[in-house]
N, C-alpha and C positions, 0 to 999 in steps of 0.2 A: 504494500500500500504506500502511494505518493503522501509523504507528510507536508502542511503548509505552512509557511515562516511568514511572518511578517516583520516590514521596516520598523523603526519607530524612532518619530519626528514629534517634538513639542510634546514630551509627556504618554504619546498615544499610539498604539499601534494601528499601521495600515498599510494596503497598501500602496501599488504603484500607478500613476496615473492608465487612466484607459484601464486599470486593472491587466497592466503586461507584466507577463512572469514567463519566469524558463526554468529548465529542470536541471537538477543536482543530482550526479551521476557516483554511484558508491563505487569508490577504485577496485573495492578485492570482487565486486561480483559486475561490475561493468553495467548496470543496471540504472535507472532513474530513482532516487531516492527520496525527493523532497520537491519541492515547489516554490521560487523562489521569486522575489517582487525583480521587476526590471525597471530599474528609476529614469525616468527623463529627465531634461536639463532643469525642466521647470520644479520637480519632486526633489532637485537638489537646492533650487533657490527656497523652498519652501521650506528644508531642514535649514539654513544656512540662516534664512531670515527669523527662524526660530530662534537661533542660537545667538543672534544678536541682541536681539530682543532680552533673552536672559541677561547677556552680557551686562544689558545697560539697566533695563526694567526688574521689578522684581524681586523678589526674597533673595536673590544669588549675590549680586552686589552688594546687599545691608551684609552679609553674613562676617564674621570676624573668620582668620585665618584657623584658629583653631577647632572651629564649627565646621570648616571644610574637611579638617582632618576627622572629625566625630564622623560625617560622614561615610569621608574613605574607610575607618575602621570598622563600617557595619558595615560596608560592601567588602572585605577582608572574610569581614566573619560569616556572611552566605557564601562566598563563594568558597570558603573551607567546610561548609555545609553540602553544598550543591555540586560540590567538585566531581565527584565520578559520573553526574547525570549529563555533564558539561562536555568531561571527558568522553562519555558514548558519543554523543553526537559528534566530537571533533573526528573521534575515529571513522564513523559511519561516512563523513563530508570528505575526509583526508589520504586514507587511509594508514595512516599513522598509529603505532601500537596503541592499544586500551593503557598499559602499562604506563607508558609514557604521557599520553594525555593527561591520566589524572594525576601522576606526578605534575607535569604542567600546573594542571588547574589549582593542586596544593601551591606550587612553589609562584605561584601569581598570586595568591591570596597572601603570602608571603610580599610581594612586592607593593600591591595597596597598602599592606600595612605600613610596608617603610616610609613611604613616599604620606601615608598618616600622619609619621610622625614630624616630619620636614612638613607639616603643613604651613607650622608658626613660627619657624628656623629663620624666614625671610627676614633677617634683619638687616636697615640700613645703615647708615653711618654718618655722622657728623665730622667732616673735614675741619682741619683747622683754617681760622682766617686770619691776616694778617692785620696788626692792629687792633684785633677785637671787635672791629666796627658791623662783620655780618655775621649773621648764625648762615651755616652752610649745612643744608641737609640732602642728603639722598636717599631716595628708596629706590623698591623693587617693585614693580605694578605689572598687573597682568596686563598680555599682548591682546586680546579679545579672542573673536573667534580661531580657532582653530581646525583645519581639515586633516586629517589624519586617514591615511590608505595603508592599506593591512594589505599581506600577499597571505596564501591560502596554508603553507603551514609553519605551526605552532605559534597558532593566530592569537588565541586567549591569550598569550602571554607574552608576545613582539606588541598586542595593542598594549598593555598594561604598563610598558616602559612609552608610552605616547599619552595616555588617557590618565593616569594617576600623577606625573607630573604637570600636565595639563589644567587638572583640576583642583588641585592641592594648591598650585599659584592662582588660582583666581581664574580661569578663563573660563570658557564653555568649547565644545566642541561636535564634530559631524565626523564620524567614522564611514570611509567609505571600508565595507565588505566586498574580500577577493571575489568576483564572477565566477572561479572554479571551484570556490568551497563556500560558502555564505552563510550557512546554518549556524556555525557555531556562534559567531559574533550576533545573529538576530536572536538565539534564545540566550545569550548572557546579557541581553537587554531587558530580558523578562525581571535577571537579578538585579537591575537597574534598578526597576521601577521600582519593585518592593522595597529598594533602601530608600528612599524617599529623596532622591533629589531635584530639585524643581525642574518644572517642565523647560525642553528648550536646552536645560546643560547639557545634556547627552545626548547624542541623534545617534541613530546608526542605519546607513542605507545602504541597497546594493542595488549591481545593476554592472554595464559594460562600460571600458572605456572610452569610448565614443558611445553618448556625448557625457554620461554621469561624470567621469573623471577629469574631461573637461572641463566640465561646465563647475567642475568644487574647485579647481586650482586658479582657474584662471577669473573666480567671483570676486567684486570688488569689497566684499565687507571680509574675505579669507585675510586675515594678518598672519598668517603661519602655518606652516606646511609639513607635513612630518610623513617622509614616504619611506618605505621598507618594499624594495620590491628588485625590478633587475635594468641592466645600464638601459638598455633600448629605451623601456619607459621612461626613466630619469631624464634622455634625453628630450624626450617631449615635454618636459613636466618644466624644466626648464624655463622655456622660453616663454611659458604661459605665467610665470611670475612675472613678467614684464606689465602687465596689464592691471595685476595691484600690488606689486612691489612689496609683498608675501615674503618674510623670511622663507628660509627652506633648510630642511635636514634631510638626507638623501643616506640610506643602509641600504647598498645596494652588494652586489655579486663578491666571491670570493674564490682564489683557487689557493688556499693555505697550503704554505709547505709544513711540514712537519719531520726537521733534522735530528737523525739519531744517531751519535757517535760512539764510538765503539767502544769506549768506557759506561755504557749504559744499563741500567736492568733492563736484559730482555723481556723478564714476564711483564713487567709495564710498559716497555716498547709495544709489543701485541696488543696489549688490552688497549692500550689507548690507542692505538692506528685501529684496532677495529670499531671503537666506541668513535673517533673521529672520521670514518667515514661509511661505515653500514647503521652507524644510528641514524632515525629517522628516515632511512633508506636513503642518505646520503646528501638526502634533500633540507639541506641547511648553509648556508651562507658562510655559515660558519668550517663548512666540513674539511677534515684535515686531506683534501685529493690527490697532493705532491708529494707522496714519502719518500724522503731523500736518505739513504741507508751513507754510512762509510765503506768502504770497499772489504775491511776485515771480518764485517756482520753480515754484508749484504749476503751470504748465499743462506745463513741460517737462519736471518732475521725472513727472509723473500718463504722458505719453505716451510717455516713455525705459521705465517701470515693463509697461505696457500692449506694448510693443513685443517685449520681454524676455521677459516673460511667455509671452504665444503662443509664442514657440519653445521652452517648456517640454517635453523627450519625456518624456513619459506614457510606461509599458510596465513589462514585469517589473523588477521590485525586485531581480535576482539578475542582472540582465545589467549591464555596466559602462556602458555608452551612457545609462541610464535616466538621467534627471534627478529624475523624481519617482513613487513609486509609490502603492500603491491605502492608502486607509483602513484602522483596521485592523477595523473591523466593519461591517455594514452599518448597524446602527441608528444611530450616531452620523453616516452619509452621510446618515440619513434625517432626522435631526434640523437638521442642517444645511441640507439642503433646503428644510425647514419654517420655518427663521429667517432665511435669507433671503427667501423668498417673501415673507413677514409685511413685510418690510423697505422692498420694493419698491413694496408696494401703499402702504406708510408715504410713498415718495416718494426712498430710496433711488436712485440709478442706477446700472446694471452699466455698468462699461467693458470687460469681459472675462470671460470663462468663464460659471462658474456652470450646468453640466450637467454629467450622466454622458459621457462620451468615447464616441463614436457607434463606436468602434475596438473597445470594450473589452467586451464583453455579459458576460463573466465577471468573477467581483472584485468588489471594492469602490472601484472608479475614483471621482474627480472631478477637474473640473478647475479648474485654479489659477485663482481668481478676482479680482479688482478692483473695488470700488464705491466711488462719490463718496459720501458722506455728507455733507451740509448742518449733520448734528444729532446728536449724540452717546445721542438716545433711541431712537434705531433699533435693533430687538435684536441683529443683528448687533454693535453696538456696543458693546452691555451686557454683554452673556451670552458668556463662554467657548464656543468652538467647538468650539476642538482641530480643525484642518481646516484648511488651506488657502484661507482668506480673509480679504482687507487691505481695511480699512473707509481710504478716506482723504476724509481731514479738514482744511482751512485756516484758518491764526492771522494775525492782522496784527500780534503785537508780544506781546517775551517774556514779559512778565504773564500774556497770554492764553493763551499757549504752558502755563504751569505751571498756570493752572486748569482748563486741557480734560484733560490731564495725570493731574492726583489726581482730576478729576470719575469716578470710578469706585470700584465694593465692592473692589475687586482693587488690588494693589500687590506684585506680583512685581519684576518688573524694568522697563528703559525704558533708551533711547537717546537721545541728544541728537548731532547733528550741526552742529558748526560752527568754522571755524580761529580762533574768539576765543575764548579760552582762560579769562578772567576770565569772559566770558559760560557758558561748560560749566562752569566748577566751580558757580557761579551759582544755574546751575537743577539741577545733580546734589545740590546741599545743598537745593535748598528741594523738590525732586519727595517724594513719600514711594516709598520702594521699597527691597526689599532690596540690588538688585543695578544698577547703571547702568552702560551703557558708554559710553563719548566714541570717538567717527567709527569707531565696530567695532560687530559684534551677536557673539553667540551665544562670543565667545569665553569659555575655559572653562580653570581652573589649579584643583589639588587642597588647593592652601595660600590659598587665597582661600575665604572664606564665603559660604553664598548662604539666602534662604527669604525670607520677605514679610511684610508689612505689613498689616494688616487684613483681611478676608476670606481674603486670600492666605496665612495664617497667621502661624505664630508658631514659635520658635528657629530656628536656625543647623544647616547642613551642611560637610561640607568648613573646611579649615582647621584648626588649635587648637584653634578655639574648641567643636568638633564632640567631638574627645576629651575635655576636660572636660567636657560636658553628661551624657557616658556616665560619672560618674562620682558620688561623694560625697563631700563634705568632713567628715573627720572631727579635732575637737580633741584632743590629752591634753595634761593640765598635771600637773608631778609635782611633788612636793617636793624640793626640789634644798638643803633644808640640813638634811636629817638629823636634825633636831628634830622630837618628838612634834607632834602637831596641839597647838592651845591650846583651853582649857577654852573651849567658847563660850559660857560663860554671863559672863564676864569682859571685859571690854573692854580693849585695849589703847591 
């Protein structure tokens, strides 16, 4: 049975003008699962001019900063309630493990609360003045509205680093939902509602990018832009600030290397190159797809990884046994198919996988794959996959390590493995990348910042530094001695 979502704009659920919808396709059974609003331009001016409206009218603006955090703390506390019901449905849209979902869904009710508690942190500062003659104050005031686009996985909690510093500074906001998974984000608006934030602060539509995506970037009351998604788009998304001069934060694509020297533990070498690039079937921004081995490891590090692999279970994303589940579209398993191929014939070599699961005729299966790579021109190499495939690659000495490394558009994140400690700080200050971990991958705190470095984008999420960006600095300097202004035609 086709289940129905609805938008929700000013308080209320509905949905899309002309009542147009389209259907949400469940990855592991390749099926239609859900029924989904398709917003026009005008159903985006209608959230947007809602969200103003809050901005400026309304209980949202009286409220004191600490009363936004009371808020955020009882949307904390349903969504560590609601969390595994969350989690099905993210799995059902995604196909992303059950396991991992509501881990998600926990560890995002985790991040409202932080960003809770930074609701009243906003403190400004009084400058010194020369002479004593003005009081000099600065604060922090929120930006107004805010458009925020979500990509389709591990939605719940990529929005929650946009939407909990968003609202914790004072703003109001319009979440656009990814076109290829949308459900999740329209029933964690149901958790909206229940906490009781006034109508208007929270929207959340969906719909395609032409014209919905559009028609929210390029709206003249948008003041700030928060996209999570891949470069193609960014580049459109660009140019459409031009027309209201919208901050922007761009977390776009990644090909993370992930260096391992041969002074390392192998058993957390393995875990973490498999946790960095078959979790979430690879399909993460984040994903470790460049394993750079040393020449003295590579053949044992290559054949422990290959061994490991194969006992990967493939199977539904909703059972707990699953290790890894299906893509979440087919086009992107087809694209993948296509760059590897290209790859092979380049002179690539598969040590494993790289087919659809002879088990699986339904979904969006692949399986977890492994190629030697000689040459970092191979497209697998270049090109972001989102999939489930580890290009590795051998250094013979740390130099070499840090140039195969930044040899790429992309500068997300990266991994360095090794117990010499002057050597990891090392190459963590000379790599370019937002995010590095030393002998761990994919680990993840809401007080830490993350985003990238050249292609890979630009600001900051999560952390402090994320609420300030949602904000503006504003000066007053007053007269603080009671004397008329002086003649300015007079010099003193």
């Amino acid at each position: 049975m086709v289940r129905s979502f609805e938008m929700y704009v000013d308080g209320a659920f509905s949905g899309a003008e002309q009542d147009r919808r389209f259907l949400s396709v469940n990855p592991a059974t390749g099926e239609p699962w859900a029924s989904i609003p398709d917003a026009s331009a005008a159903d985006v001016d209608r959230a947007i001019q809602a969200a103003h409206r809050a901005f400026r009218q309304g209980p949202w603006p009286k409220l004191g900063a600490s009363e936004r955090g009371e808020l955020l703390r009882k949307l904390a506390d349903r969504l560590a309630r609601d969390g595994d019901s969350l989690g099905r449905i993210e799995t059902t849209d995604t196909g992303k493990l059950l396991k991992e979902t509501t881990w998600q869904a926990a560890n995002t009710a985790r991040i409202y609360s932080y960003y809770a508690g930074l609701a009243d942190k906003l403190e400004g500062r009084i400058p010194p003045a020369t002479g004593n003659k003005l009081l000099n104050l600065v604060f922090h005031e929120p930006v107004g509205v805010v458009a925020a686009i979500i990509p389709w996985n591990s939605q719940l909690q990529l929005a929650s680093y946009k939407i909990a510093p968003a609202l914790a500074a004072g703003n109001t906001i319009v979440v656009k939902a990814s076109e290829d998974a949308s459900a999740p984000l329209l029933a964690f608006a149901r958790v909206m509602a229940e906490v009781g934030f006034p109508p208007g602060v929270f929207n959340v539509i969906s719909g395609q990018a032409d014209p919905c995506g559009i028609a929210l970037t390029r709206h003249p009351l948008v003041r700030r832009i928060a996209f999570t998604g891949g470069l193609e788009t960014a580049r459109r998304i660009i140019p459409n600030t031009a027309h209201n001069i919208a901050r922007l934060s761009l977390e776009l694509g990644g090909k993370s290397p992930v260096i391992v020297f041969e002074d390392a533990d192998l058993d957390s070498v393995v875990n973490g190159a498999m946790a960095g690039i078959f979790g979430a079937s690879g399909q993460s921004c984040a994903a470790g797809s460049r394993l750079m081995l040393q020449d003295n490891i590579y053949d044992e590090v290559t054949a422990r990884l290959v061994a490991r692999t194969k006992a990967i279970r493939i199977g539904d994303p909703l059972d707990p046994a699953t290790d890894m589940g299906p893509l979440a579209t087919d086009k992107q398993r087809q694209r993948i198919e296509q760059l590897l191929a290209q790859s092979l014939t380049q002179g690539a070599k598969l040590l494993c996988g790289g087919e659809r699961p002879a088990d699986r005729e339904n979904g969006f299966y692949y399986t977890p794959t492994i190629v030697a790579c000689d040459s970092q021109d191979y497209p697998i190499v270049r090109e972001e996959l989102f999939g489930p495939v580890l290009s590795v690659l051998r250094f013979k000495d740390e130099n070499e390590a840090i140039a195969l490394a930044d040899d790429s558009q992309y500068a997300f994140a990266g991994g360095v493995f090794t117990r010499d400690f002057p050597k990891a700080l090392r190459v963590c200050r000379a790599i370019q990348a937002g995010r590095i971990w030393v002998n761990t991958y994919r680990a993840t705190a809401a007080n830490v910042p993350f985003g990238g470095f050249r292609s890979s984008g630009y600001g900051r999420e999560g952390g402090i530094e994320a609420l300030h960006d949602y904000t503006e600095t504003k000066a007053v300097m007053i007269n603080a001695t009671g004397e008329p202004v002086a003649d300015p035609f007079v010099m003193h």
